[in-house]
N, C-alpha and C positions, 0 to 999 in steps of 0.2 A: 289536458292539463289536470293536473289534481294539486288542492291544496289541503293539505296534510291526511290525504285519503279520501275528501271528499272530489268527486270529479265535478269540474266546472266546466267543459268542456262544450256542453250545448247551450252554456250563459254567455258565456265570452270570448271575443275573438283576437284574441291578443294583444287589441289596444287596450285595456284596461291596467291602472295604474296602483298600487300598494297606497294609502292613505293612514295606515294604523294596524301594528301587530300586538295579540296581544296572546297571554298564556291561552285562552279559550277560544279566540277567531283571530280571523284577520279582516281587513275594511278595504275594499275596491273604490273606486271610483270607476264608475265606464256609463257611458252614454247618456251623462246630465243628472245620475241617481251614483249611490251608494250602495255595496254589495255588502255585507254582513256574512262571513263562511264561515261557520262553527266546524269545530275538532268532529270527527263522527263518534266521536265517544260522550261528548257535550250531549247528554237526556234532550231529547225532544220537546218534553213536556215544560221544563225549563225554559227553551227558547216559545217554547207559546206562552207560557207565563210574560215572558219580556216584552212580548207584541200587547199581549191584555194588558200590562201597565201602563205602556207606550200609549194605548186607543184610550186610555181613564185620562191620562195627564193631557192629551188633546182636548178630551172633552171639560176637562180643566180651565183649561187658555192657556196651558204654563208653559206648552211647546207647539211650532209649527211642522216638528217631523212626522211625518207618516211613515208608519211600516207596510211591505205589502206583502206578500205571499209570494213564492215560486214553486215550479214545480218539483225542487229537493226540499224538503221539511230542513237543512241545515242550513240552509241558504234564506238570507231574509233583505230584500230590498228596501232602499229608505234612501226619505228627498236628503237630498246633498248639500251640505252647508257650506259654501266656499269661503271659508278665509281664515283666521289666527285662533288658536286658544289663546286664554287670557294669560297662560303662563308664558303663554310665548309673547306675547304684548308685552308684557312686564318685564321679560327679559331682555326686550327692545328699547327698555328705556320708559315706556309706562309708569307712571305713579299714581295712577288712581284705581290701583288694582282692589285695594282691600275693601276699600269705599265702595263699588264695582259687587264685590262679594256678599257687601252685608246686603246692598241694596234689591240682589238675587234673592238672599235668605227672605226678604222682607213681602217681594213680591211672589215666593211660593207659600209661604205662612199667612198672604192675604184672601191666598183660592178658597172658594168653597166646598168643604168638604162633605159635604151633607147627602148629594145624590153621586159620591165617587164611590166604585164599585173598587177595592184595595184593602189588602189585609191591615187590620192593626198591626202594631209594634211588639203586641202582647202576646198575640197570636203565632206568631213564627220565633221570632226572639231565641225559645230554646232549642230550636232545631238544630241537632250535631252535639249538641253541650253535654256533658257528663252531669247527675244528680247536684254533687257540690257547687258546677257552675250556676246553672238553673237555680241553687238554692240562695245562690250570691246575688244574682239579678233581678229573677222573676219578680221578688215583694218589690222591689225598688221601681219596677216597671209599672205596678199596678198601685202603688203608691203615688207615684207622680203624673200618672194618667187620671188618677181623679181630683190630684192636685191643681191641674193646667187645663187650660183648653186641649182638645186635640185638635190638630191641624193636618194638612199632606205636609209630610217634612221628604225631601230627596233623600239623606240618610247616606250622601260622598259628594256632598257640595266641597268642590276644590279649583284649584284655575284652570285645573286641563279638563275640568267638566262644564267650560263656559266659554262658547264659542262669539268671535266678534267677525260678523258678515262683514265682506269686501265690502258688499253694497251700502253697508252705511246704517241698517237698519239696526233692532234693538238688540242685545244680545241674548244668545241663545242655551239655555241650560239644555246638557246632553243627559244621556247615560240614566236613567229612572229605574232600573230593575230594582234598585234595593227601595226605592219609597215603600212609605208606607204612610196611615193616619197612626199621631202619636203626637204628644208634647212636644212645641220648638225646640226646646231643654237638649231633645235628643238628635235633633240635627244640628245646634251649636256645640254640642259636645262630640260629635260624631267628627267632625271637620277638627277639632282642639286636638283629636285623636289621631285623625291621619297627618297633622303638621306636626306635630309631638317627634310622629315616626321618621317623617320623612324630610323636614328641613324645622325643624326643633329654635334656631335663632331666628325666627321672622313671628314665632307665635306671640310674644309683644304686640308686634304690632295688628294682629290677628285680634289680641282680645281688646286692643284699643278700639279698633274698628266696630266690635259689634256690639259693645259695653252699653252704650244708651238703649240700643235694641232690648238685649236682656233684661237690662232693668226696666223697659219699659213693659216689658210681660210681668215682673213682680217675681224673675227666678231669682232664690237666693245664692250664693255662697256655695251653704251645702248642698242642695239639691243641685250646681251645674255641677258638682264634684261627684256626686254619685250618679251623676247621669253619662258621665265620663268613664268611670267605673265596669259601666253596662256596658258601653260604646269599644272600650280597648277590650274586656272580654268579648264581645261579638267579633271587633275586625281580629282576634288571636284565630279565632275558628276559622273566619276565612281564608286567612294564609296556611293552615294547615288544612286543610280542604284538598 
């Protein structure tokens, strides 16, 4: 068996189950873990990137997933979370999704970020960007990074990145490759951005939700407007990627 040219063949033996497809892997399910199969064109170095943020945010407290190693560098094993994204709760009739959200933003903005090994926001930020972009961003970056605290912000906090165990326990933020340390600023702006895109009539009730929040950090106005700024120029670069 190959999936998409990588051969899985000495991982799995046909009970394994599809769990999530996506443009750069696909997600297994087989034998009480979760398989992770990158495209073989997907950089190497990249998916090791994704493991070392994955092992920072463990040592965080902020997730209980582990990555492990297999013997194909595109292949990457991780514990298995069985049960709903929050979008899918919410679609079920859930009403305390946003609540739920903010309350996610709250407890990853509460970690300590002091002994986390994690690039700043400043620091990668212009990667891809043509000069004009970078010229649009950067100051605003470094502007409001010494404006705010810095924090670990996830940086695609959304419902299908928060998973709620069968079992009952707390729920689980997924998917960490874009974290980074940076301003809150940039992870409530960063989520304004991708509902903007992607269901534009719920953002209401989006910035009902995390309004105390914000203003309990002392962000103003403009500053979540230019942090916004930064946030829809970055997710432009990744869709064209």
């Amino acid at each position: 068996m190959t999936d998409g040219g990588v051969n899985t063949d000495k991982l799995f033996d046909g009970s394994q189950i599809v769990i999530g497809r996506g443009a750069q892997a696909d997600v297994y399910s087989f034998r009480g873990y979760a398989y992770k199969v990158y495209r073989p064109a997907y950089p190497v170095e990249w998916i090791e990137f994704e493991k070392r943020q994955q092992s920072e945010i463990n040592r965080a407290g902020l997730s209980p997933v582990k990555y492990y190693d297999t013997a194909d560098p595109h292949i990457v094993k991780m514990d298995l979370i069985t049960g709903d994204t929050l979008e899918k709760k919410m679609l079920d009739g859930f009403t305390g999704g946003f609540d739920m959200l903010a309350e996610m933003f709250r407890k990853v903005h509460q970690a300590d970020p002091s002994d986390i090994k994690m690039p700043r926001l400043i620091e990668t930020a212009g990667i891809g960007l043509g000069e004009e972009e970078k010229e649009k961003i950067i100051p605003v970056i470094e502007r409001l990074s010494s404006s705010y605290e810095n924090r670990i912000c996830h940086l695609d906090m959304h419902f299908l990145n928060v998973m709620l165990p069968e079992n009952g326990t707390e729920p689980v933020i997924i998917d960490w490759i874009n974290s980074r340390i940076a301003p809150a600023v940039f992870d409530y702006a960063r989520t304004y951005v991708v509902l903007k895109e992607c269901a534009p009539e719920i953002l209401g009730l989006y910035e009902n939700a995390t309004a105390s929040d914000i203003a309990s950090l002392g962000i103003t106005d403009k500053d979540f407007g230019d942090a916004v700024t930064v946030c829809a120029v970055i997710r432009n670069r990744e869709k064209n990627v």
